[in-house]
C-alpha positions as CSV (number, residue, x, y, z in Angstrom):
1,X,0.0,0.0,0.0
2,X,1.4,3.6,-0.9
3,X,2.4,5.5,2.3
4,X,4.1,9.2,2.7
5,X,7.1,9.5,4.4
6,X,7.0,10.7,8.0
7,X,6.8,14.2,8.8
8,X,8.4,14.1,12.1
9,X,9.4,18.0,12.8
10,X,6.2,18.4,15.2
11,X,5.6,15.6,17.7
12,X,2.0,16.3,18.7
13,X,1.5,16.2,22.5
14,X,-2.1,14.0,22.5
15,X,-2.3,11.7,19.6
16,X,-4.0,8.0,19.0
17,X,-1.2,5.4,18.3
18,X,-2.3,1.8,17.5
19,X,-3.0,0.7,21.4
20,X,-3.1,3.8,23.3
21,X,-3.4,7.4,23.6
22,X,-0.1,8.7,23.5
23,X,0.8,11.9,25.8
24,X,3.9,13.6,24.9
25,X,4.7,16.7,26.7
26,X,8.3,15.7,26.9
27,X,10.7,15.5,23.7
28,X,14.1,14.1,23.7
29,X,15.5,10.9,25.1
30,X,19.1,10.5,26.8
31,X,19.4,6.8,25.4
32,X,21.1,6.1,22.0
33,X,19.5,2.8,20.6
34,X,20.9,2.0,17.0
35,X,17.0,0.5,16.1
36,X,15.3,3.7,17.6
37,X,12.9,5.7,15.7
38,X,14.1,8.7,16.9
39,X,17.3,8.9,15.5
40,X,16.2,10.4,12.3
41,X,14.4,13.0,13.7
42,X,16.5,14.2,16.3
43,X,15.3,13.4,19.6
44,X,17.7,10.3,20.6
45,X,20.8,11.2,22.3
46,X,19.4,14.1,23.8
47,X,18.1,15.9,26.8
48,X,14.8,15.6,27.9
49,X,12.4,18.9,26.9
50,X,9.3,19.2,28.4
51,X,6.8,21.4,26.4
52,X,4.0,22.2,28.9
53,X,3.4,20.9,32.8
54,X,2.2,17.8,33.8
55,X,-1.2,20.1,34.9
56,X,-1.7,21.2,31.7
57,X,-0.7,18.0,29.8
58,X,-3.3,15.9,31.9
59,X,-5.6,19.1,30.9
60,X,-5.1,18.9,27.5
61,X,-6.0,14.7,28.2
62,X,-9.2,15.4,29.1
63,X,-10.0,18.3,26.4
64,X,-9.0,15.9,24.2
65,X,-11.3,12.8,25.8
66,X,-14.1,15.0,25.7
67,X,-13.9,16.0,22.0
68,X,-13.3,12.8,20.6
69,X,-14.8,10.2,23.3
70,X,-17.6,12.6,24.7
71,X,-20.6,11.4,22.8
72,X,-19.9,7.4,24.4
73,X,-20.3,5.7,27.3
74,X,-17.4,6.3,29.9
75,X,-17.6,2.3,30.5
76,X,-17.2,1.3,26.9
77,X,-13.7,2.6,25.9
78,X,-10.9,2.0,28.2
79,X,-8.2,3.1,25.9
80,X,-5.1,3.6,27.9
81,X,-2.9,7.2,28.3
82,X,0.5,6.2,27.0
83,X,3.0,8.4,28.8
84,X,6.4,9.7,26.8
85,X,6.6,8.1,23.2
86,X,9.3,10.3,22.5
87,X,11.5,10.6,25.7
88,X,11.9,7.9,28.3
89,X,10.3,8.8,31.4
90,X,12.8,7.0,34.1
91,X,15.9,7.7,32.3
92,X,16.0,11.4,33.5
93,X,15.9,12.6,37.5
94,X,13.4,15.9,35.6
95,X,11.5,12.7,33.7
96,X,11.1,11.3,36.8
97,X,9.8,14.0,38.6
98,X,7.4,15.1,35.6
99,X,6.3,11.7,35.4
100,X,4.9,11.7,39.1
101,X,3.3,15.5,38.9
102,X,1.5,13.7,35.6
103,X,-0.1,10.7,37.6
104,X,-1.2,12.9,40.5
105,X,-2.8,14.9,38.3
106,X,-4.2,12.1,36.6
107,X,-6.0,10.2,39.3
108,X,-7.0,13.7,40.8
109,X,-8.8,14.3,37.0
110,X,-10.1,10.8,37.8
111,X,-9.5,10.2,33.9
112,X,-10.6,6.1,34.7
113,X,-8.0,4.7,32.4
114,X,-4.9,2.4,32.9
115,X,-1.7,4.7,32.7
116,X,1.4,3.0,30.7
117,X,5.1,3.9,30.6
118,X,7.7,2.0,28.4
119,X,11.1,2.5,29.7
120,X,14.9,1.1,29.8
121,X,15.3,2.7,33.2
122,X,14.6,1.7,36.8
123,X,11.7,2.9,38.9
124,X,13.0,4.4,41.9
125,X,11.3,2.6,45.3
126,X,9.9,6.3,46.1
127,X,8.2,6.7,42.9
128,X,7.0,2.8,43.2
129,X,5.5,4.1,46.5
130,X,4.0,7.2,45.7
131,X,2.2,5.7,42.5
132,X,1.2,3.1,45.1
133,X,-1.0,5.4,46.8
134,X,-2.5,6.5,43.9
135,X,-6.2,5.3,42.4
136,X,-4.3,4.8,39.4
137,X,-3.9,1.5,37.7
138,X,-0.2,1.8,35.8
139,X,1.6,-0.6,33.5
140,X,5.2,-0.3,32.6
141,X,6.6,-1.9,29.9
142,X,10.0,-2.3,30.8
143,X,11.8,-2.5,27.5
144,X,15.2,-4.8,27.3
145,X,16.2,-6.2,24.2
146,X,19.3,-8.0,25.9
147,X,21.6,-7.3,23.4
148,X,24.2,-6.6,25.6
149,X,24.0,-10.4,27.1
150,X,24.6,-11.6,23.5
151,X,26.2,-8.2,21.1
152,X,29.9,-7.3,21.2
153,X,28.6,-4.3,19.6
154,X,26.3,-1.6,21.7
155,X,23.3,-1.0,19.9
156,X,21.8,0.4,23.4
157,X,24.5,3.3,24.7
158,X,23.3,5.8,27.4
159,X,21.7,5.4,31.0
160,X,19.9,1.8,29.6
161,X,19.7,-0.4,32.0
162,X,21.7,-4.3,31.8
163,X,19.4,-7.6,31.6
164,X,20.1,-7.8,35.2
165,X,18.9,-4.4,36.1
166,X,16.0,-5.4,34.3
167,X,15.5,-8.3,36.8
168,X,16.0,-6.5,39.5
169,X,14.1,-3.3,38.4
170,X,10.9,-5.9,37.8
171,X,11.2,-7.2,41.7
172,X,11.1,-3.4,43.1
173,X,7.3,-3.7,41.9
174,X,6.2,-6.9,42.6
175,X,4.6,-6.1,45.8
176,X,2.8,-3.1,44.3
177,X,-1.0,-3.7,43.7
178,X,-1.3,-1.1,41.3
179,X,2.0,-1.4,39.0
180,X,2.1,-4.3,37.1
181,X,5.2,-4.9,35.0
182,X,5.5,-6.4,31.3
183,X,8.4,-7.2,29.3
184,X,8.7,-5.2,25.8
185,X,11.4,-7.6,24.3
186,X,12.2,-5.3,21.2
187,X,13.1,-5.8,18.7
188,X,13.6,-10.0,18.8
189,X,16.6,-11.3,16.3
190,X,18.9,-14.1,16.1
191,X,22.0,-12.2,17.4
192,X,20.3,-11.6,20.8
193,X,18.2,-15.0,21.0
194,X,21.3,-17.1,20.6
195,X,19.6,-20.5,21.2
196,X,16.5,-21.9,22.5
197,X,18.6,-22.7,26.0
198,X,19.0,-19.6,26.3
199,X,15.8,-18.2,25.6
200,X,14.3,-20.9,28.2
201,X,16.7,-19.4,31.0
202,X,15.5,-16.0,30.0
203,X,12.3,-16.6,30.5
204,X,12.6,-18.0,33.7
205,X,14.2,-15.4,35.1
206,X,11.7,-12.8,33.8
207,X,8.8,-14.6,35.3
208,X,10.6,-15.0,38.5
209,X,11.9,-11.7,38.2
210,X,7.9,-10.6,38.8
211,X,7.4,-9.6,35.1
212,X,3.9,-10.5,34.2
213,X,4.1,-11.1,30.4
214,X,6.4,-10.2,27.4
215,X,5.5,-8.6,24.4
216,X,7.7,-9.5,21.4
217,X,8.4,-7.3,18.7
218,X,10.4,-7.6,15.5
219,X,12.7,-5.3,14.3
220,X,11.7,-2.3,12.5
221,X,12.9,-1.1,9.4
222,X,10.1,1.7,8.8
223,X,10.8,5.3,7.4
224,X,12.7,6.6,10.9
225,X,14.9,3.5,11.5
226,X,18.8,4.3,9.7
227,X,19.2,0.7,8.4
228,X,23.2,1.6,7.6
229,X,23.5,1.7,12.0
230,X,21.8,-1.3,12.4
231,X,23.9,-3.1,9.9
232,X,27.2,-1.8,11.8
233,X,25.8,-3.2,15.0
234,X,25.2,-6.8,13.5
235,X,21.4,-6.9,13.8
236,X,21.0,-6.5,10.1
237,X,23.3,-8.4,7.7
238,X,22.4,-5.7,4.8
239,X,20.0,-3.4,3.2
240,X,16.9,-4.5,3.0
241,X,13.8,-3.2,1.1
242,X,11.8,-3.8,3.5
243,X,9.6,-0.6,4.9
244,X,8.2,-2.9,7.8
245,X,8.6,-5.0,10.7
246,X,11.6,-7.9,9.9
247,X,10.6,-10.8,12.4
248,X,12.4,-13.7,12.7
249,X,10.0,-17.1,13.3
250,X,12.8,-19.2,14.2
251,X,13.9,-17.0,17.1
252,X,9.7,-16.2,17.6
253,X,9.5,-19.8,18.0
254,X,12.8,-20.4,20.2
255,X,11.0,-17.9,22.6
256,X,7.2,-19.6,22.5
257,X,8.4,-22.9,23.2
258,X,10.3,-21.1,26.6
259,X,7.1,-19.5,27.5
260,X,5.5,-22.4,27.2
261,X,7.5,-24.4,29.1
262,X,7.6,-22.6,32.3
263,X,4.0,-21.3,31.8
264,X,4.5,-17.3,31.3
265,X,2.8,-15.5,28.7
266,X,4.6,-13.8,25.8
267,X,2.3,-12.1,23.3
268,X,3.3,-10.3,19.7
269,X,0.5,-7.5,20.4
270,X,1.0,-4.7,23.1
271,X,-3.0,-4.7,23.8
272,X,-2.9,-8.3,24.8
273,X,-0.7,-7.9,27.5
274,X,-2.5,-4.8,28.7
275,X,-5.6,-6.7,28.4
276,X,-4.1,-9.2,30.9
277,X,-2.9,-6.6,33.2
278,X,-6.2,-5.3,33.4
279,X,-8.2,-8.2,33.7
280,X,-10.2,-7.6,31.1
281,X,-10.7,-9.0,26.9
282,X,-8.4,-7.7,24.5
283,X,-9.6,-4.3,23.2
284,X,-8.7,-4.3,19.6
285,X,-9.7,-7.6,18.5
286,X,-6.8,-9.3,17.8
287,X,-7.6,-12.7,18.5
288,X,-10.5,-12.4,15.3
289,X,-9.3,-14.8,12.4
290,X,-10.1,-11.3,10.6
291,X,-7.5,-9.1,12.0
292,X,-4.6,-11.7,11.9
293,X,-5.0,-14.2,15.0
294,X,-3.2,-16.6,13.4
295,X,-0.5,-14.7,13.6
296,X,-1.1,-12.3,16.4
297,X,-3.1,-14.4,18.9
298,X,-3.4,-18.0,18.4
299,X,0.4,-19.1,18.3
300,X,1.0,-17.3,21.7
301,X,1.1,-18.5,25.4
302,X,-2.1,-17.2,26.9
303,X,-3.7,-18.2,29.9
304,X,-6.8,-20.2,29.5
305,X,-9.2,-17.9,31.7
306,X,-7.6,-14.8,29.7
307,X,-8.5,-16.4,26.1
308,X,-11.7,-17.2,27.9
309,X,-12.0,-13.6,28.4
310,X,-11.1,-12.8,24.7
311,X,-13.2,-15.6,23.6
312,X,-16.6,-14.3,24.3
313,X,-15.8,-10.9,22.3
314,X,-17.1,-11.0,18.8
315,X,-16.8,-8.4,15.9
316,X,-19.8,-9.9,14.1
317,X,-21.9,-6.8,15.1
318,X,-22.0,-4.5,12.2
319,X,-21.5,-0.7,12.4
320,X,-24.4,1.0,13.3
321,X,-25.3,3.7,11.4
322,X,-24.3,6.6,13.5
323,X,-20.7,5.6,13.6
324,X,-20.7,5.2,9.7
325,X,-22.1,8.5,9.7
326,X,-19.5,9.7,12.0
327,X,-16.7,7.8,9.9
328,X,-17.9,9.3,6.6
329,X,-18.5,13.1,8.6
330,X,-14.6,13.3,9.8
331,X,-13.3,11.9,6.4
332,X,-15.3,14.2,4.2
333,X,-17.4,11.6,2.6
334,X,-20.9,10.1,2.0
335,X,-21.6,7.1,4.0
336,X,-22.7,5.7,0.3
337,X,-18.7,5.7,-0.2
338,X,-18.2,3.6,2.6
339,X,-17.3,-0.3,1.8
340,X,-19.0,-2.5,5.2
341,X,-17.1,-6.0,5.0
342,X,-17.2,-8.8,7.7
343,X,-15.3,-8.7,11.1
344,X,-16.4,-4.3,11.6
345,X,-14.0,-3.6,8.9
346,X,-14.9,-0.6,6.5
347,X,-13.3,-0.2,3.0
348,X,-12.9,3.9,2.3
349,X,-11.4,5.3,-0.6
350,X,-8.7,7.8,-0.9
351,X,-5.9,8.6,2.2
352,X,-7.0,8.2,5.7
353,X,-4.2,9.6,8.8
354,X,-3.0,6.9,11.2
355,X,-4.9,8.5,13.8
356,X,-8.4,8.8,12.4
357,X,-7.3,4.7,12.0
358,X,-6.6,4.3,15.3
359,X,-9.1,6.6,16.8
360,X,-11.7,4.8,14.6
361,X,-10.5,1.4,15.9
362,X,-10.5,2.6,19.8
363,X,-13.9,4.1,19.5
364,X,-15.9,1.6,17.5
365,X,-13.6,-1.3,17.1
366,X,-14.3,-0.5,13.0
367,X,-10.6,-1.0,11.4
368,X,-10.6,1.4,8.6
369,X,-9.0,0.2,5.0
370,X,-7.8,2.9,3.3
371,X,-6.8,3.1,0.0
372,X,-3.2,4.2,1.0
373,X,-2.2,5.7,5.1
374,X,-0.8,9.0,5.4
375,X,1.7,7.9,8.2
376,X,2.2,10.1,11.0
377,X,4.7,8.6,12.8
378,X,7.8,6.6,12.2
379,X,5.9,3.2,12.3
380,X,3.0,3.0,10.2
381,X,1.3,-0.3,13.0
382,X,-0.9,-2.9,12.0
383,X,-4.2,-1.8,11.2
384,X,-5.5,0.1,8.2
385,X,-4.0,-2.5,5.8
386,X,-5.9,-4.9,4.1
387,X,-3.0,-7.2,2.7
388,X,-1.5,-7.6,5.8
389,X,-4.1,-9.2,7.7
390,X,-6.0,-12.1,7.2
């Protein structure tokens, strides 16, 4: 499917992003990851810049709610605030500090929605503490790729934390009742899954470690990844023409087989392991033959009462006519333009934003198929494209 290249010189600070809302009143990240996004656009290697205060940020939120989600009822989308997209919010004492000012004045907004963090730093026992006593649920995806178990090369330099950090970063928060911790294992290659012994030890010790899932992900090769630093650090063996996510089902399958074995879930979608940190079915439909659970949902380790969870979800509705008027409103069309197939999928013509996709797919679960996505962001996600589901 044609797609634009990124313009990437404004970050926005609320936007939709495939699983979450993303809140980004902070640009800049201190890390330097050769497989980072941000490198082409400027904001890796580089100090932290917040934009507006965590007051106004969480004000902003809840403009923002209100314009887009005000018409629904508050109990039927639990889309979660995604915190720092473009920074990492433990990786900076001021990112820190912003970070708890933000959930205070989250749970004092009462904005009822889980709040997630993906970082390659440590949570310091204060902050665990403090967001303790919060009525906040949080998730953090603690992101460690262990390359540097298995790299001679650093593909991760700046304040990232070692796979045994990770560990011990993970048991800080196991007695929290509020923070639950995933593993974002990104991106998954050969050179840092060595063997399937070593993936089974690695496993172990994240579910020991208190993690409560992983969530695998390949390695990207969209328009803001420089493929010529990836290829100096070993994870690529050459250019590739590839605009997309490279996943390796060897090492995917090394990794499953782990999971299995000592009963801890590893998923390839971020929603599913929100969905199990928040008790509840998996929001974006996923496990639907439709949208790619053959891929995406069936071959994962899942616990049977969360797939029971997942399994009494159906898309088989169709869209009511008020959302198709809505879709065909914001996109400048006639809902006569509108193509209604199986599974709440609706074929539009012309270019749709990745937002109005994902805004679409959080507010109605309707995945939009556009004739081409005008991409927004450095990855262009799952949804939106026809050919690449099922």
């Amino acid at each position: 499917m044609p797609t634009k290249k990124v313009p990437q010189q404004h970050v926005p600070i609320i936007a939709e992003h495939d699983t979450w809302i993303s809140v980004d009143p902070i640009i800049g990240c201190p890390a330097n990851c050769a497989y980072c996004y941000l490198g082409p656009i400027g904001l890796k290697a580089k100090k932290p810049e917040p934009r507006v205060s965590p007051g106004e940020a969480v004000d902003m939120l809840c403009r923002y709610l209100a314009k887009t989600r005000g018409d629904m009822d508050a109990t039927r989308d639990f889309t979660p605030v995604c915190l720092g997209n473009y920074t990492d919010m433990l990786l900076a004492p001021e990112n820190v500090t912003y970070l708890r000012s933000f959930a205070r004045e989250l749970a004092h907004a009462r904005v009822n929605r889980p709040l997630v963090v993906v970082s390659k730093g440590h949570m310091p026992r204060s902050l665990v503490e403090d967001l303790g006593s919060l009525d906040i649920d949080m998730i953090l995806f603690s992101s460690q790729s262990f390359h540097r178990t298995t790299l001679d090369v650093r593909t991760e330099k700046g304040p990232v934390l070692a796979p045994e950090q990770t560990f011990r970063a993970a048991r800080s928060c196991r007695d929290s009742e509020n923070i639950t911790m995933v593993h974002y294992w990104r991106p998954i290659t050969r050179k840092c899954v060595p063997s399937a012994d070593w993936a089974l030890r690695t496993v172990q010790a994240l579910k020991e470690a208190g993690c409560r899932c992983s969530v695998a992900i390949g390695l990207s090769l969209g328009a803001g990844i420089d493929q010529q630093e990836l290829i100096g650090t070993g994870l690529l063996s050459g250019p590739s023409d590839t605009c997309d996510e490279l996943w390796d089902d060897a090492v995917w399958q090394d990794i499953n087989s782990a999971a299995a074995a000592v009963d801890y879930p590893v998923y390839r979608s971020t929603s599913c392991a929100i969905a199990l940190a928040t008790g509840r079915g998996e929001a974006l439909g996923v496990w639907d033959g439709r949208r790619g659970a053959a891929k995406q949902c069936l071959p994962c380790n899942c616990p049977s009462a969360q797939r029971s969870a997942c399994r009494v979800l159906t898309l088989d509705a169709p869209p009511s006519r008020r959302s198709l008027e809505w879709i065909a409103d914001r996109l400048g069309q006639d809902v006569s333009d509108l193509s209604v197939l199986p599974g709440r999928r609706v074929r539009v013509a012309g270019e749709v934003q990745q937002s109005m996709i994902s805004l679409t797919l959080h507010k109605y679960q309707i995945e939009l198929l556009p004739t081409s996505i005008s991409a927004e962001r450095a990855w262009l996600g799952r949804f939106g494209r026809e050919g690449g589901n099922e």
